[in-house]
C-alpha positions as CSV (number, residue, x, y, z in Angstrom):
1,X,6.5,-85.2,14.0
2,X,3.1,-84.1,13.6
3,X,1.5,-80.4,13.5
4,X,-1.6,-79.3,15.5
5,X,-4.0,-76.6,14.4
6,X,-6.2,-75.4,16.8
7,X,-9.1,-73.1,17.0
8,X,-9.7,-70.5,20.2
9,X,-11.8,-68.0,21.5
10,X,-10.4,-65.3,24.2
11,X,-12.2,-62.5,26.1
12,X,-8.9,-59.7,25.5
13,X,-9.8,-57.6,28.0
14,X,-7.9,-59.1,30.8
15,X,-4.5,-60.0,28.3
16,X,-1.3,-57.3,26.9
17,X,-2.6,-59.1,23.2
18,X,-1.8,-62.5,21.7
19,X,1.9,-62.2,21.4
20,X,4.4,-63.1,24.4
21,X,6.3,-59.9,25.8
22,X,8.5,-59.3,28.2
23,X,5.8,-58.6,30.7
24,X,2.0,-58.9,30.9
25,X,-0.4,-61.3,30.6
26,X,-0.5,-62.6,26.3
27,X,-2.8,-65.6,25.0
28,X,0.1,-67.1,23.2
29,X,1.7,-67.4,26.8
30,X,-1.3,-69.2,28.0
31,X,-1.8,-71.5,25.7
32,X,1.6,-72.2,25.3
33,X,2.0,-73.3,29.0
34,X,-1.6,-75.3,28.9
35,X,-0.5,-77.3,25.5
36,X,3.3,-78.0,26.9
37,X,1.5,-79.8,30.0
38,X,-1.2,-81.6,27.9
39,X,2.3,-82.8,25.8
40,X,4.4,-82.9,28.8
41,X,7.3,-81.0,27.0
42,X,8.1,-77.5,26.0
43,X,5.9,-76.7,22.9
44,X,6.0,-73.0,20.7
45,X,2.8,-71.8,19.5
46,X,2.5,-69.9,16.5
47,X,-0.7,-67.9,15.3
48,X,-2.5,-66.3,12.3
49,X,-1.7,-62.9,13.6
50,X,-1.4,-60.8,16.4
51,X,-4.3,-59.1,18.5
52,X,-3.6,-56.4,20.4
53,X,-4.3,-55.8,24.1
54,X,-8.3,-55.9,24.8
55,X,-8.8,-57.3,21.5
56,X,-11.0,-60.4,20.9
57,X,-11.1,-63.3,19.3
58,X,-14.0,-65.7,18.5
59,X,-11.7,-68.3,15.9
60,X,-7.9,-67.5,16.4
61,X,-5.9,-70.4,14.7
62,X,-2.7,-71.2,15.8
63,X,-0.3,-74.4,14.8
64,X,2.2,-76.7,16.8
65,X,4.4,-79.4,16.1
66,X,4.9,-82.6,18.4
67,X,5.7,-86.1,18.6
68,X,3.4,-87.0,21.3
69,X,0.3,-89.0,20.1
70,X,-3.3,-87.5,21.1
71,X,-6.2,-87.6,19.6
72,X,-8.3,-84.6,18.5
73,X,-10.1,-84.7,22.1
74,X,-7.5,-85.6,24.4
75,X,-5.9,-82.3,23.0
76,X,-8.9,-79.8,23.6
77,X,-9.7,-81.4,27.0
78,X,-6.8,-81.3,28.4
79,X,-5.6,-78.1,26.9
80,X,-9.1,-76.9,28.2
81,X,-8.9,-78.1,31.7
82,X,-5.3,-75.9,31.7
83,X,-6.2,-72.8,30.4
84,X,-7.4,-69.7,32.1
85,X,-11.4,-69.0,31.8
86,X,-11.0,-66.0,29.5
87,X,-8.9,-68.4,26.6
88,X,-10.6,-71.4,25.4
89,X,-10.1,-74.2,22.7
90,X,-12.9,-75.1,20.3
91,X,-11.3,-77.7,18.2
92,X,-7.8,-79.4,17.8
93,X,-6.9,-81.1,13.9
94,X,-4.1,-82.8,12.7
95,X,-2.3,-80.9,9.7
96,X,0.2,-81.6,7.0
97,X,3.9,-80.3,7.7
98,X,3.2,-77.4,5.6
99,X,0.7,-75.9,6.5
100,X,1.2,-72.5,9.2
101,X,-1.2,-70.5,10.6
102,X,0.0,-67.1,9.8
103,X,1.6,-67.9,6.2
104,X,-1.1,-70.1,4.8
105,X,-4.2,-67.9,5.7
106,X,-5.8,-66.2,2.8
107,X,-7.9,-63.7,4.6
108,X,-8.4,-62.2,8.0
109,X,-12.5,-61.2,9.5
110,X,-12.7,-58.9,11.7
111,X,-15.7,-57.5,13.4
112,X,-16.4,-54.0,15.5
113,X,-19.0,-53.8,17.6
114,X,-20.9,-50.3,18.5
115,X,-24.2,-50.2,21.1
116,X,-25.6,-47.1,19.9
117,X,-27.7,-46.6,22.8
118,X,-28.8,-43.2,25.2
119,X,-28.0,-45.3,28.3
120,X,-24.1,-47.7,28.9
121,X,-24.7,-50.8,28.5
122,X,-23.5,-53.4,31.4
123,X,-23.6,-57.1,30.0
124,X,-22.0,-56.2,26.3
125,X,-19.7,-53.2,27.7
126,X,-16.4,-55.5,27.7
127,X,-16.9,-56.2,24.2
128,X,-18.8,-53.3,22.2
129,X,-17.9,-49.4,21.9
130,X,-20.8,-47.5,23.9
131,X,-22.0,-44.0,21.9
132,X,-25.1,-42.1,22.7
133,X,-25.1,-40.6,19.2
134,X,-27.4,-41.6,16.3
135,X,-25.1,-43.6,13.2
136,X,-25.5,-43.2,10.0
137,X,-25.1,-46.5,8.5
138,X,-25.8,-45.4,5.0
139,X,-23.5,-43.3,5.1
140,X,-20.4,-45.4,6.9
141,X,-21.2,-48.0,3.9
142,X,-20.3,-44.8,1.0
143,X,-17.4,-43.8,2.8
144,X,-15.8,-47.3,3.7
145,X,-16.5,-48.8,-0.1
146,X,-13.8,-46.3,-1.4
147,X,-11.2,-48.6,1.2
148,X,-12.1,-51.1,-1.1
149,X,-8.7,-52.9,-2.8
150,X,-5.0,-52.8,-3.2
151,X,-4.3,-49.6,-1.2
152,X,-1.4,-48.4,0.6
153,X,-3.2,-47.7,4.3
154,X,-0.2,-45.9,5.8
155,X,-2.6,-43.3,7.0
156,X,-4.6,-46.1,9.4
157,X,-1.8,-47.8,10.9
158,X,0.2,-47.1,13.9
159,X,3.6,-45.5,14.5
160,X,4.7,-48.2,16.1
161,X,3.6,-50.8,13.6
162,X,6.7,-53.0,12.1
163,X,5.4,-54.2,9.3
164,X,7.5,-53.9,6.1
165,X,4.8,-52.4,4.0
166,X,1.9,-50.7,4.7
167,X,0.2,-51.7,0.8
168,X,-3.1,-54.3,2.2
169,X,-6.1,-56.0,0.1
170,X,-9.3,-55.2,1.6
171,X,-11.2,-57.7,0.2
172,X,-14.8,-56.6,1.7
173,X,-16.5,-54.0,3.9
174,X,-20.2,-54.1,5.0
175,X,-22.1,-52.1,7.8
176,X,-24.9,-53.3,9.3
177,X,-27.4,-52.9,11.9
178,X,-28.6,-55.4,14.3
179,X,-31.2,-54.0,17.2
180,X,-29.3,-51.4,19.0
181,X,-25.7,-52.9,17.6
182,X,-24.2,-51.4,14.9
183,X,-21.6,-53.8,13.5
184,X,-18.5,-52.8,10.7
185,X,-17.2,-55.8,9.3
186,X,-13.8,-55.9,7.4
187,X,-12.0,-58.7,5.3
188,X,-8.8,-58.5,3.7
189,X,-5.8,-60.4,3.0
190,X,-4.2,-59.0,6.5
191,X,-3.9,-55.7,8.6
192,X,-1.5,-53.2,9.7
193,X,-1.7,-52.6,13.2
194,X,-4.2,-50.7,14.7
195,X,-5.8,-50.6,11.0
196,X,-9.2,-51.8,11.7
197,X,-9.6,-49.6,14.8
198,X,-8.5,-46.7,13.0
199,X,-10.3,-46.9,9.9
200,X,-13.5,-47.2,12.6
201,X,-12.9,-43.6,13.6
202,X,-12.9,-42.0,10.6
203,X,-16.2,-44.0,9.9
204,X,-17.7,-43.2,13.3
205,X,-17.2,-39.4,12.7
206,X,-19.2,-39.9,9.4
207,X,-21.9,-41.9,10.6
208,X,-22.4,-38.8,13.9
209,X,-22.1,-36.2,10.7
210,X,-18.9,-34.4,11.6
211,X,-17.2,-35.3,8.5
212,X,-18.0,-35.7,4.8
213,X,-18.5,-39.3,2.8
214,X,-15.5,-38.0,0.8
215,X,-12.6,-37.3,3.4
216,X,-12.8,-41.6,4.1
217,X,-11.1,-40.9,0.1
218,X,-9.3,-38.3,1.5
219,X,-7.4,-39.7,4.7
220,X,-7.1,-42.9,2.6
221,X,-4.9,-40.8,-0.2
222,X,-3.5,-38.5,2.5
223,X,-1.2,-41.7,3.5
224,X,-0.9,-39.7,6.8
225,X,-2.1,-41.0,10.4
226,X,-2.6,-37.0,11.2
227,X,-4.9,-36.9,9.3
228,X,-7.6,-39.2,10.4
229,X,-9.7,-39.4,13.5
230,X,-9.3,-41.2,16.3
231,X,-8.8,-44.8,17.2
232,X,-11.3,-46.6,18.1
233,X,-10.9,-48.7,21.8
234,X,-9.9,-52.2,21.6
235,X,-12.7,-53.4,23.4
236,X,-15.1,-53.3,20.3
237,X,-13.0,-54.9,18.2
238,X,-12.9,-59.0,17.3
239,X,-11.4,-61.4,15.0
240,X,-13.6,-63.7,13.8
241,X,-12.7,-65.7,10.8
242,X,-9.1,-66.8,9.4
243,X,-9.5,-68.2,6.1
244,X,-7.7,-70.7,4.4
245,X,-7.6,-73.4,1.3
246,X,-10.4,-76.0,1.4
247,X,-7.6,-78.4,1.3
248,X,-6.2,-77.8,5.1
249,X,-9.8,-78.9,6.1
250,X,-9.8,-75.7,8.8
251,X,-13.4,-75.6,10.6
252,X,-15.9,-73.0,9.8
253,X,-16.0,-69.9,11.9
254,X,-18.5,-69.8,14.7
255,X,-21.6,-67.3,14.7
256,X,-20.6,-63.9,15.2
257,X,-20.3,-61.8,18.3
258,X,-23.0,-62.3,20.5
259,X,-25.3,-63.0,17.9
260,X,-24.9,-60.1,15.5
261,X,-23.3,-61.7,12.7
């Protein structure tokens, strides 16, 4: 028996997130069906995480074991030629039996993307939160450095979020400004859900000036969702790196989201 890794993009405007449900459209789903025809038999998926609805992804990894021989290509081609247009495959690699693309990774990138602009934008609006107001990025760096480490984040995650504990590493944090994008970039070991988009806006209220550099400290130590600001929408938001050890030979993360990176 062999295990698959695999490397995808997906456009998450159009899916319910990458997990199968009950109903709605999931990117686990899809590429489940496309790799069980490419293996012609029933084949489970599993991922480095879950993205919610509208979320994107520019280097998901997900795993799968099979006896059916392919090479590298044959996998991405055909599981290409069976996927929708919004979910594609950028490489396939053979794995040892112990690796998994959840348990194994040592760090999650994610990237949000804000056009700061007076007008809406049209080509970017699926994947970047419009605001007319001016950011200060300066200031979104002070606040967002004090997230920095071994916190408990209970005041970023979601009521509905299962996991177990709400203690993450954030591992790094930058802000940065590329033409009329500004770009927030977290790392960390994993995320609660909903975490990134809520930790974006308590920034975004600090970057327009409603709110101090210090209450990022203070929501943080609050360890209570009331008291932050809101969510930010999905649509901005995009994973873009899984890391893992040099050893599973994983591929290097494309370039960031449209260019920003």
């Amino acid at each position: 028996m062999a295990r698959i890794a695999l490397g995808l993009e997906y456009d998450g405007t159009d899916f319910i997130g990458w997990q199968v449900q009950r109903a709605g459209r999931s990117v686990q789903a899809a590429l489940q069906a496309a790799v069980s025809r490419v293996a012609d038999q029933p084949t489970t998926i599993a991922g480095s995480g879950r993205t919610d609805a509208g979320v994107h992804a520019l280097q998901q990894v997900a795993h799968f074991d099979t006896d059916v021989e392919r090479s590298s290509r044959q996998w991405i081609l055909g599981i290409n030629s069976n996927l929708p247009e919004d979910v594609a495959v950028r490489w396939a690699h053979p794995v040892d039996s112990g690796f998994d693309a959840r348990r194994s990774a040592l760090f999650r990138r994610y990237h949000y993307a804000i056009v700061q602009s007076a007008t809406r934008p049209a080509v970017v609006r699926r994947m970047s939160w419009w605001l007319r107001e001016h950011l200060d990025c300066a200031a979104m760096t002070a606040a967002g450095i004090s997230w920095l480490g071994e916190n408990d984040f209970s005041a970023f995650r979601s009521a509905g979020c299962q996991s177990r504990t709400p203690m993450r590493r954030l591992i790094s944090f930058s802000v940065f400004r590329r033409g009329h994008f500004v770009v927030v970039e977290f790392t960390a070991n994993a995320f609660l859900q909903h975490m990134v988009r809520n930790l974006v806006g308590v920034l975004v209220e600090i970057g327009q000036g409603k709110a101090p550099v210090d209450w990022a400290r203070e929501v943080l130590r609050s360890r209570d969702r009331t008291q932050g600001g809101v969510t930010a929408p999905p649509h901005g938001l995009s994973l873009v790196e899984v890391g893992y050890p040099a050893r599973d030979g994983i591929p290097a993360a494309p370039e960031g989201l449209l260019g920003v990176s």
